[in-house]
One Martini backbone bead per residue (centre of mass of N, CA, C, O) as a GRO file, in nm:
protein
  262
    1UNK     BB    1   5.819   9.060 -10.308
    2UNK     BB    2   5.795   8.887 -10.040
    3UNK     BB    3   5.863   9.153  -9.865
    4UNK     BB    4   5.636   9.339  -9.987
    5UNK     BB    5   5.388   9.167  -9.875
    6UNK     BB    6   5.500   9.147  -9.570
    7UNK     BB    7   5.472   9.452  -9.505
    8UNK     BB    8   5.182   9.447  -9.567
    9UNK     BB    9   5.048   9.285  -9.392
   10UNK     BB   10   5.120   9.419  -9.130
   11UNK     BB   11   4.978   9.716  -9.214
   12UNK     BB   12   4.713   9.521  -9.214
   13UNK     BB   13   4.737   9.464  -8.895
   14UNK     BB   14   4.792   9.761  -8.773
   15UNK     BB   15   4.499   9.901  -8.889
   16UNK     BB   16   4.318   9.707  -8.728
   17UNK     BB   17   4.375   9.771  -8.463
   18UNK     BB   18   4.282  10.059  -8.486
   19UNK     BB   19   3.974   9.983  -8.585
   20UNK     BB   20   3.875   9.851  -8.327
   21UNK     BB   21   3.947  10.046  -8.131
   22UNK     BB   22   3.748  10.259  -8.222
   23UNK     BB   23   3.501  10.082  -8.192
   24UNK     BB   24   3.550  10.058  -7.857
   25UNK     BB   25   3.535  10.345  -7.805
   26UNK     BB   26   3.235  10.342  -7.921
   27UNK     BB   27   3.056  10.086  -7.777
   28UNK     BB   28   3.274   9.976  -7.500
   29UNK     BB   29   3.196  10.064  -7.184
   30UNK     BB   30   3.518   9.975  -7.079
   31UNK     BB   31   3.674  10.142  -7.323
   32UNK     BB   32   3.555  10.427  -7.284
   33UNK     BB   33   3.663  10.481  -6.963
   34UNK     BB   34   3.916  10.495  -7.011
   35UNK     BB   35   4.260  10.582  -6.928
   36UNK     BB   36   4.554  10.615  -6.849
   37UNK     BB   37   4.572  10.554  -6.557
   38UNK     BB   38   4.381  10.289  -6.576
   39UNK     BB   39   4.622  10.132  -6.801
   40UNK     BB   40   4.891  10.142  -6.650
   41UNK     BB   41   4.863   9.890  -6.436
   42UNK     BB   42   4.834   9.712  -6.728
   43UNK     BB   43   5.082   9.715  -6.856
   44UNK     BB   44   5.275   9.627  -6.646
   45UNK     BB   45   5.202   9.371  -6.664
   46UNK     BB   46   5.240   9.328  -6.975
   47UNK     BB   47   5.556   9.354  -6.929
   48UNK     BB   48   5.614   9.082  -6.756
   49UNK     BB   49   5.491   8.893  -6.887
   50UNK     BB   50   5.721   8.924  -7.115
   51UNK     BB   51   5.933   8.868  -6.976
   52UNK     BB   52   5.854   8.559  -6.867
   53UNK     BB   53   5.832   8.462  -7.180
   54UNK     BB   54   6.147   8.496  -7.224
   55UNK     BB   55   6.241   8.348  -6.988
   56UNK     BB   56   6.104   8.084  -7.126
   57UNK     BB   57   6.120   8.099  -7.447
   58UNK     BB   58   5.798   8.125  -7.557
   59UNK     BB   59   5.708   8.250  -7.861
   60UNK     BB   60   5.368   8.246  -7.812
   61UNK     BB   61   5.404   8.435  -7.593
   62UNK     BB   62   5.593   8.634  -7.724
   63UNK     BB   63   5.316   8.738  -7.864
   64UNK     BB   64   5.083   8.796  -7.726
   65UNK     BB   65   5.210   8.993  -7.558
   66UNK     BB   66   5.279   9.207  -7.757
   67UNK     BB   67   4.975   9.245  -7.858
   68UNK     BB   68   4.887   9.351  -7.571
   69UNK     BB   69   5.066   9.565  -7.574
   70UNK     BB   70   5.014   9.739  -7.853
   71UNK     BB   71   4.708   9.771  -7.773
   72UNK     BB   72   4.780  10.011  -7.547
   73UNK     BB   73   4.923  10.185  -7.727
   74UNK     BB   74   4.682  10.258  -7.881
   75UNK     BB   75   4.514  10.354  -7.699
   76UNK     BB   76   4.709  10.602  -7.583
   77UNK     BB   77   4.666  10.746  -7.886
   78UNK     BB   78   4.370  10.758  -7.877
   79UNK     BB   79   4.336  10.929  -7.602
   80UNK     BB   80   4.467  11.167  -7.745
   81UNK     BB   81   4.331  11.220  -8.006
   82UNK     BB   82   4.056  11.336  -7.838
   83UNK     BB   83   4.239  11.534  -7.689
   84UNK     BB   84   4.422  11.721  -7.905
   85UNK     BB   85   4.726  11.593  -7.854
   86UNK     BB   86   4.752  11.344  -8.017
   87UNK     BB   87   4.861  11.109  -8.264
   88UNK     BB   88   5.015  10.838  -8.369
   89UNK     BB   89   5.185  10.954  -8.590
   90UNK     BB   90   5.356  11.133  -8.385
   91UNK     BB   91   5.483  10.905  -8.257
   92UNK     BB   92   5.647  10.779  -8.478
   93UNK     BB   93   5.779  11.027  -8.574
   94UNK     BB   94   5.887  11.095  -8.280
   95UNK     BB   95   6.118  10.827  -8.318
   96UNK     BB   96   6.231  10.843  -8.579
   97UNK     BB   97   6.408  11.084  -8.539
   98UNK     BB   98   6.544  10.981  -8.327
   99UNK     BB   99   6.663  10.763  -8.438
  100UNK     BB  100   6.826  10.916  -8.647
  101UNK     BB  101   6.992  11.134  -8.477
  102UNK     BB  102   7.121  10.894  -8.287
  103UNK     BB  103   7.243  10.734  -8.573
  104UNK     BB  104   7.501  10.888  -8.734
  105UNK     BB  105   7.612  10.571  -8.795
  106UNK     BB  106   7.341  10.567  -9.042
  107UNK     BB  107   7.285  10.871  -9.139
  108UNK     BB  108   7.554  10.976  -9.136
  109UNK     BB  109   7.949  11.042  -9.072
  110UNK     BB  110   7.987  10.836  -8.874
  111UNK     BB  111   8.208  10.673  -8.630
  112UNK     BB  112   8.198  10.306  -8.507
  113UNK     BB  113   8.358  10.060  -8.344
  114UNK     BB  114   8.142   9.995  -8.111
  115UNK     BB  115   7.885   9.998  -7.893
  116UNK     BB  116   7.956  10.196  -7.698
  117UNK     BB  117   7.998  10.423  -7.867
  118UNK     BB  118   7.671  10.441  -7.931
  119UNK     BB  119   7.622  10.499  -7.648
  120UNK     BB  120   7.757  10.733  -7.600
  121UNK     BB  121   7.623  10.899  -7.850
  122UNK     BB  122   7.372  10.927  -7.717
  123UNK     BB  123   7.412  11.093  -7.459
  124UNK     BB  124   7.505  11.337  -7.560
  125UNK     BB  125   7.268  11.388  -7.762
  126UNK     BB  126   7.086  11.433  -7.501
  127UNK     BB  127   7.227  11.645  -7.390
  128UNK     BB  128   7.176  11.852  -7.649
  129UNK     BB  129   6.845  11.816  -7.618
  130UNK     BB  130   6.827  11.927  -7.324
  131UNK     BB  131   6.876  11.754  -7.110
  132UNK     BB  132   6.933  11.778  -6.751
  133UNK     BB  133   7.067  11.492  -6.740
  134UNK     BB  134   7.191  11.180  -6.740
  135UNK     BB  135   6.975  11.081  -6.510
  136UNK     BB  136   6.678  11.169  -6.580
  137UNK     BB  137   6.596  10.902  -6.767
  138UNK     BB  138   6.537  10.789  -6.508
  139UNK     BB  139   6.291  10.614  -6.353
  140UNK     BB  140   6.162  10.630  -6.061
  141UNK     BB  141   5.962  10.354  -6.091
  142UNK     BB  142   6.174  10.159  -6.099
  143UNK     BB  143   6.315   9.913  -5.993
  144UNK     BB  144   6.606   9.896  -5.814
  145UNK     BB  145   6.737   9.760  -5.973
  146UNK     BB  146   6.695   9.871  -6.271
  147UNK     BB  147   6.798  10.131  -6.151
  148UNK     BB  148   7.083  10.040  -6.117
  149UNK     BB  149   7.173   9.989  -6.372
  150UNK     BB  150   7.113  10.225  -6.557
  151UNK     BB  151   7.265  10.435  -6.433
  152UNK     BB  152   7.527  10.319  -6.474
  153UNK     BB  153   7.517  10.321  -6.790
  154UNK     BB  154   7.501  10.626  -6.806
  155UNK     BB  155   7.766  10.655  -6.729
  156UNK     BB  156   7.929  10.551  -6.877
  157UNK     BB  157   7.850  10.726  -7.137
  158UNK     BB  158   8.046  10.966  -7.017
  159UNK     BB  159   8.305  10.789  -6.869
  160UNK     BB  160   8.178  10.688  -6.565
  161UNK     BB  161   8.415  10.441  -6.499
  162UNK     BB  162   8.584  10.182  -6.500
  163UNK     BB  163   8.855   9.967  -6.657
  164UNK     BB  164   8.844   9.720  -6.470
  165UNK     BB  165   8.701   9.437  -6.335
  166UNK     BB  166   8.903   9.419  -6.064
  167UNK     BB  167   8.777   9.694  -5.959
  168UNK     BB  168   8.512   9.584  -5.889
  169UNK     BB  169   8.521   9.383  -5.721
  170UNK     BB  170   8.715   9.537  -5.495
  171UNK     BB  171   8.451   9.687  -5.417
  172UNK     BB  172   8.267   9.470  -5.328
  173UNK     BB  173   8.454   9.355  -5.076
  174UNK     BB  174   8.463   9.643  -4.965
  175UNK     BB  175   8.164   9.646  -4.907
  176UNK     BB  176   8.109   9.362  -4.765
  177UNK     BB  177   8.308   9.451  -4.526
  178UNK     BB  178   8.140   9.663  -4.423
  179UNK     BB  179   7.854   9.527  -4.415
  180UNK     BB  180   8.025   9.328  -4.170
  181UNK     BB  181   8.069   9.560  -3.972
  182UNK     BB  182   7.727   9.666  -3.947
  183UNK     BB  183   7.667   9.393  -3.871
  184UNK     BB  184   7.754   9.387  -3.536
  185UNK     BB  185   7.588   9.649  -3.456
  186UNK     BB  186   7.334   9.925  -3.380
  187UNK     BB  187   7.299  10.010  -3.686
  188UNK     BB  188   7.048  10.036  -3.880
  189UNK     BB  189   7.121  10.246  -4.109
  190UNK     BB  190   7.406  10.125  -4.164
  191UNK     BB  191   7.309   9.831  -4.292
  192UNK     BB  192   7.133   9.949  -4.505
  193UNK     BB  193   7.336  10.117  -4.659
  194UNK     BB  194   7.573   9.848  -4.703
  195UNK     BB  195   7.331   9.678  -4.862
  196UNK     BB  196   7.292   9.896  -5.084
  197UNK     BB  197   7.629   9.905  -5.182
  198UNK     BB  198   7.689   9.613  -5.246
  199UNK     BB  199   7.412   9.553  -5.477
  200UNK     BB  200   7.551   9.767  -5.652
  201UNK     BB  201   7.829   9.660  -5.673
  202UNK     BB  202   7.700   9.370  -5.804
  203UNK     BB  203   7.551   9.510  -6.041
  204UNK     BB  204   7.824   9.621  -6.178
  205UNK     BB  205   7.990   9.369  -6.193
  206UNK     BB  206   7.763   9.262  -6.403
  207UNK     BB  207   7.771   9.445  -6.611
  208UNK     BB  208   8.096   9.459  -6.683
  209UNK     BB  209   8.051   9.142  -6.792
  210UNK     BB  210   7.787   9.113  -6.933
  211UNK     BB  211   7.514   9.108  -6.691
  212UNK     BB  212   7.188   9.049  -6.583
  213UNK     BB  213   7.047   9.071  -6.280
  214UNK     BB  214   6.729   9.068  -6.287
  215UNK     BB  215   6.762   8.804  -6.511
  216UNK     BB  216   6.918   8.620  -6.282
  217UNK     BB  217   6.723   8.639  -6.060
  218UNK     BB  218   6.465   8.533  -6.210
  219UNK     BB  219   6.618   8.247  -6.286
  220UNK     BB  220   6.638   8.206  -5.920
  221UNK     BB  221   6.332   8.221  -5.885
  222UNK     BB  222   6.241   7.958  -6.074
  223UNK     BB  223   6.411   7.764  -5.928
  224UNK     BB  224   6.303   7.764  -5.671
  225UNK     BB  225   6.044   7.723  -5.746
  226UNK     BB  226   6.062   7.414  -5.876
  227UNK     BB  227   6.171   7.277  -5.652
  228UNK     BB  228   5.949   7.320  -5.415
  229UNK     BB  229   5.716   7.226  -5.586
  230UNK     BB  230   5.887   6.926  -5.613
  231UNK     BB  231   5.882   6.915  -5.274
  232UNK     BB  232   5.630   6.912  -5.197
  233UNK     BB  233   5.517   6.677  -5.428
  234UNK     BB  234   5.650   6.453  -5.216
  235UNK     BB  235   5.512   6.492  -4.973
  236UNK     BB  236   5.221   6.432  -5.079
  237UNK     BB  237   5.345   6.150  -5.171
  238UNK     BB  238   5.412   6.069  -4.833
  239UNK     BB  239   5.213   6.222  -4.604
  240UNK     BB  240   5.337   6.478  -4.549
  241UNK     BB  241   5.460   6.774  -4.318
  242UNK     BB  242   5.612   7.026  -4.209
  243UNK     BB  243   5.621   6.907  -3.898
  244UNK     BB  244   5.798   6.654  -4.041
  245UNK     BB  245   6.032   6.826  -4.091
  246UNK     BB  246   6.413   6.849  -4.186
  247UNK     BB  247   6.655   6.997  -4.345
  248UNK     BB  248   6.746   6.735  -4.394
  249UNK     BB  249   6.502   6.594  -4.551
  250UNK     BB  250   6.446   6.828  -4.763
  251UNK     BB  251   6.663   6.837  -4.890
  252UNK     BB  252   6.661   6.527  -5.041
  253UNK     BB  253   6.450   6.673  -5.247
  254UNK     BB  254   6.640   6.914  -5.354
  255UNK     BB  255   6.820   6.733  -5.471
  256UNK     BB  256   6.645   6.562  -5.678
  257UNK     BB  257   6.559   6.812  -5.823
  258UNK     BB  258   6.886   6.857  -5.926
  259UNK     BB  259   6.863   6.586  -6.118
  260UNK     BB  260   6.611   6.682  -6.291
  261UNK     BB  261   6.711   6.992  -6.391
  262UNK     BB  262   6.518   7.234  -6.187
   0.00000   0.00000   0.00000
């Protein structure tokens, strides 16, 4: 009974924010004048934002994060059935097809021994499904980390990867001596070339390891944010400004900071 209730609840919350989107594009006039164009940039935000409060583990922010992604997709939804294109039950059920038959082995009698098995059998499936290849399915528009990770994960997908993590490593230090060899020279397309292969190479090696590099950076990202800002308020509490440090004083600081836990 309370699993149906909580059900109910849902699709009445979900119904709301639809009735609201209504009311906002019949009668609010920056919600009436909007297009999918001009809320692509602001959903990236609000995608990278969820992001933010994930690496945060917020659960208060990916709470409204969320909120504000399902607001942006029934918009889009809305904005599609005005021009006679599809509307928001099209969206829902044109994915939950492809979800059941991406899952053979939860609707239909495939048998899958493990998650790779799993991802297999989607990339192929997609294939049979019209996919012009293997890697159309990546977004050009993606950030490079991220769309580098894709990629190889789509040919692992279909069987083009390594056997064992040695081999990947491996791959990494040939990478690396390539292009401390190209950085020797004055061929500058060589050395972008080859710092494009080495980092290409160590996202490989993360994925292999089953570690998200984007994930990975982007909380030395913040680690670095932390500290730093850390050492500036050290420095502003003891009337500093930065004409006045040298590497060995602020490491210092940068010390205190990693004993602080920052």
């Amino acid at each position: 009974m309370g699993q149906v209730k909580n059900r109910e609840n849902k699709i009445e919350a979900f119904v709301r924010l639809m009735e609201i989107m209504e009311d906002l594009r019949a009668g609010c006039p920056w919600d009436m004048k909007q297009t999918w164009e001009s809320l692509r940039h602001l959903t990236i935000e609000e995608v990278y934002e969820l992001g933010d409060a994930i690496l945060d583990d917020d659960a208060q922010e990916v709470k409204k994060e969320l909120g504000d992604i399902l607001l942006h997709l029934v918009f889009y939804a809305k904005i599609a059935e005005e021009s006679k294109g599809f509307d928001l039950a099209d969206a829902l059920n044109h994915v939950c097809e492809k979800l059941i038959h991406r899952h053979p082995h939860i609707y239909g009698d495939v048998e899958v021994a493990n998650e790779e098995e799993v991802k297999s059998n989607w990339e192929r499936l997609k294939l049979k499904e019209g996919s012009k290849g293997v890697l159309a399915g990546v977004p050009q528009s993606l950030p490079a980390m991220v769309k580098a990770q894709r990629i190889q994960e789509k040919a692992r997908g279909v069987g083009f990867d390594w056997d064992e993590s040695q081999q990947v490593w491996d791959k990494v230090k040939e990478e690396m001596e390539e292009f401390h060899q190209a950085c020797e020279s004055k061929d500058e397309q060589n050395k972008m070339d080859e710092l494009g292969d080495v980092l290409f190479s160590i996202i490989n090696y993360a994925r292999f390891v089953g570690l998200n590099p984007e994930e990975a950076l982007e909380r030395t990202n913040k680690k670095f944010i932390r500290r730093f800002q850390f050492m500036e308020g050290k420095m502003k509490e003891q009337n500093l400004n930065w004409d006045q440090m040298n590497l060995e004083s602020l490491d210092v600081f940068w010390s205190q900071a990693k004993k602080e836990g920052l």
